[in-house]
Phi, psi and omega in degrees: 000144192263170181294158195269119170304186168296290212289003196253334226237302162303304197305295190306328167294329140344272176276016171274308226280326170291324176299297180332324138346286194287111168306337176281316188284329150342283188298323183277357129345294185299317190301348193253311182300332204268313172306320185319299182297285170013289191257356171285288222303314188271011176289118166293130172301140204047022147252080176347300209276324193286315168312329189271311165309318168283339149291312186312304188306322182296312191308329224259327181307308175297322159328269171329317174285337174291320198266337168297325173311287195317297173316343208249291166318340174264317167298310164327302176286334176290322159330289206278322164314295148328340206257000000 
């Protein structure tokens, strides 16, 4: 992957801040957390395989919320640079 401008470094810390931002997409974030426990609850002691899909999900849901954190953070420090 090639390196990132400055301005290529803002715009995306830009639109991570505005999704973070957006009461919908917010929401549809929760609605996945919220089924995700939904279904940790309803899991029977030993079924590997349904715990382990619902985990996979939660890593992807934390992912996502992680790599926007993150973008929104790299726009800062590119920021202060500038300065």
């Amino acid at each position: 992957m090639a390196k990132k401008t400055k301005e290529q470094i803002l715009r995306d810390a830009r639109e991570a801040q505005r999704l973070l931002k957006d009461e919908g997409f917010v929401g549809v974030l929760n609605e996945i957390q919220q089924e995700i426990f939904d279904d940790f609850r309803t899991i029977s002691l030993g079924e590997i395989d349904e715990l382990l899909a619902v985990q996979s999900r939660q890593v992807g849901v934390d992912a996502v919320r992680r790599r926007l954190r993150i973008l929104v953070e790299s726009g800062a420090v590119a920021e202060k640079a500038a300065k």
